[in-house]
C-alpha positions, 0 to 999 in steps of 0.5 A: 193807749189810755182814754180820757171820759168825763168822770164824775168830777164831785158833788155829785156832778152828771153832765157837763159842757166841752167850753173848749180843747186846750190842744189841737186834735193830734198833737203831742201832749205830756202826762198831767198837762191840761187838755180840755176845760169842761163847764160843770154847774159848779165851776170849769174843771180843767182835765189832763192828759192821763199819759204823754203821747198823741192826742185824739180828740173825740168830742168836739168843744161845744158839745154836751157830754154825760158822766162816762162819755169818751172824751179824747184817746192818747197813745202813740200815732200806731196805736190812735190809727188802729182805732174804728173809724165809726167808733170816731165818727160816731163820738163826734157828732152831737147827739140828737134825740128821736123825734116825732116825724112831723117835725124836720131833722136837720143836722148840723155839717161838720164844716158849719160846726168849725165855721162859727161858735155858738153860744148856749146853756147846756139847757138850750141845747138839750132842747134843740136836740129834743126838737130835731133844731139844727143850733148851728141855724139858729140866730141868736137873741141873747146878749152877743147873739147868745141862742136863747129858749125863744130863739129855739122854739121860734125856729122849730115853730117855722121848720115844721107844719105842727106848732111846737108845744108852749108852756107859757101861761094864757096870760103870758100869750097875752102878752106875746113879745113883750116877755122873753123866757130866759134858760137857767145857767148851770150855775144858777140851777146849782144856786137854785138848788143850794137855796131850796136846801137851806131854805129847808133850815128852820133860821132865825136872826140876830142882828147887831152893831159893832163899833169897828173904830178901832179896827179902821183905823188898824186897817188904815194905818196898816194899809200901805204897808202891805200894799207896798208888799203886793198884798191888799189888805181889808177888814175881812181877814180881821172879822175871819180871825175874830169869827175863828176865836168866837168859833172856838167859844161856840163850836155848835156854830162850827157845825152840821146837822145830820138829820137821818141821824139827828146828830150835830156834826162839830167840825174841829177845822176851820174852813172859811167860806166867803161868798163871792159874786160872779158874772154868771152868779154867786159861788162860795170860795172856802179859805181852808186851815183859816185858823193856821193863817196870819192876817196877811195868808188869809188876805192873800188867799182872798185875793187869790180866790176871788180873782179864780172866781172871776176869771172862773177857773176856781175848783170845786175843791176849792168851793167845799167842805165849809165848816162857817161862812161869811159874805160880805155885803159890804164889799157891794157898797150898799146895805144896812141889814140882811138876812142871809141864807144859810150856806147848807150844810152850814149851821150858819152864816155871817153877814157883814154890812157897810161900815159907816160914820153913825153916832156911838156912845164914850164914856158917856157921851156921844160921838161919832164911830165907825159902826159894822153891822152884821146878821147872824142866820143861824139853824134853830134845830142846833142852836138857841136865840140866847146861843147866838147872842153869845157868838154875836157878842164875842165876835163883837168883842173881839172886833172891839178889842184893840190889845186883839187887833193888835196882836193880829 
């Protein structure tokens, strides 16, 4: 018999939320096959069966669960008979915290868990469990009837005699009904985290237009060909491998700074993050071995993470270890000039506006150009002003360059 626990999954994950079992409880199930689907603050990762066999589910979809928590067991219908009954019965009720005796306990039947689902953050349902609320009771306020923070504490204030503790502020009492307290997502506590991180580098900017005429018309020109072979190609792939040759010229922008150590940490790999924008927020898609891939490998593994993101089934390993990253602000439809923040541990980050009919000057006269700008936020401890002029003017260069666009 062999048992499934939620294992530290990477990044440092601790917890994680049970979004659904992909097989009935009891029934046959082959080694590697995917059972469950966990909600991290990364991404949803899909777990497997370790063996073939029987499947004994233990925590219910819906729940919480910490680094070590028993999932599922596996084994044969003889070996799952000989396991507790307690030991089952225990693993499948939520846990709920003590709490003081003058606020009401009510738990949840097991038959008004099956009834309905409920929707609501890991963070919510922390603090139904801290204040004895039943979340199956609950009515939710949120977006299609998501349990909220309010909707917990108003129904915690109702089931007992000692008003629940706020922590809003005299002003926002003020303004009772008119605010709603929204509980972070997983992920939005990750990109919380990850901003606070960069927000450490001391960055600087450099900003500056490219003239990407002729990369335009590439694009064009090449366009329905590779559409007419299932592939959809956009001017990312050319600014990926452009970066990649500015990269090659200035390797301290492909790079790390350890700051125990101070020491710069120049990577020889050529792993691509492009930021990608999701419904619950923003993840990083990394297009690994991008200096290895041809114009349309990197447009196909663009389209392939980005759809991932979408439907969230994107990896964490497919979301780490960047060595560069770019995000694309022009794929919004809007922008002049940003400043991005750096992607940490990254040395850097690229951002890529809206490309745009502005006037451009041709031997001498003025004419009318497609002009990309782009940002540059670059960590000031590893890299100069003057360093970052000379990356910015080669990716520049090369996207200037139609003999370059042209070999691509």
């Amino acid at each position: 018999m062999k048992e499934i626990k939620f294992v530290d999954v990477g990044e440092g994950i601790t917890e994680g939320h049970i979004q659904k079992w992909l097989v009935e409880d009891g029934s046959e199930v082959k080694e590697d096959q995917p059972v469950v689907q966990v909600e991290t603050d990364k991404a949803v990762v899909n777990l497997p069966a370790p063996i073939s066999g029987l499947i004994k589910i233990v925590a219910k979809a819906g729940t919480d669960v910490k680094v070590g928590d028993m999932l599922a067991y596996f084994g044969t219908a003889d070996e799952l008979k000989s396991l507790p009954p307690a030991s089952a019965a225990q693993n499948n009720a939520p846990s709920v915290t003590q709490q003081k005796p003058a606020i009401q306990k009510t738990v949840a039947p097991a038959a008004a868990a099956e009834a309905r689902e409920v929707l609501a953050t890991p963070a919510v349902r922390k603090l139904a469990r801290d204040l004895n609320v039943d979340i199956f009771k609950v009515v939710g306020t949120g977006p299609s009837g998501r349990i909220i923070e309010n909707d917990v504490r108003a129904f915690a204030s109702k089931a007992s005699s000692v008003p629940v503790p706020k922590f809003s502020e005299v002003k926002e009492e003020a303004h009772e009904g008119d605010i709603e307290r929204q509980p972070m997502s997983q992920v939005r506590k990750a990109i919380a985290r990850n901003m606070e991180l960069s927000w450490t580098i001391p960055r600087a900017v450099h900003m500056d237009l490219i003239d990407a005429t002729h990369l335009f018309n590439i694009v064009e020109k090449e366009k329905q060909k590779t559409k007419d072979a299932g592939v959809k190609l956009t001017f990312l792939p050319f600014i990926i491998k452009a970066t990649i040759e500015a990269l090659k010229e200035n390797p301290r922008f492909n790079s790390s700074y350890d700051k125990e150590r101070q020491e710069v940490i120049v990577k020889k790999y050529y792993n691509i993050g492009l930021a990608a924008e999701a419904d619950d927020g923003l993840r990083v898609a990394v297009v690994k071995g991008a200096d290895r891939m041809s114009i349309i490998e990197i447009a196909q593994e663009i389209e392939r993470l980005g759809k991932k993101v979408k439907d969230k089934s994107i990896s964490i390993d497919e979301m780490t270890d960047t060595s560069f990253t770019i995000t694309n602000i022009g794929s919004l439809g809007g922008g002049y000039l940003s400043v991005p923040m750096i992607n940490y541990p990254d040395v850097a980050i690229l951002g890529v506006h809206l490309i745009r009919d502005m006037p451009v000057v041709k031997d001498g006269k003025i004419v009318i150009g497609k002009v990309l700008p782009f940002s540059l936020t670059f960590d000031h401890r590893v890299v100069d002003g003057a360093e970052a002029v000379k990356f910015g003017n080669a990716i520049k260069g090369y996207l200037e360059d139609p003999e370059f666009l042209e070999m691509l």
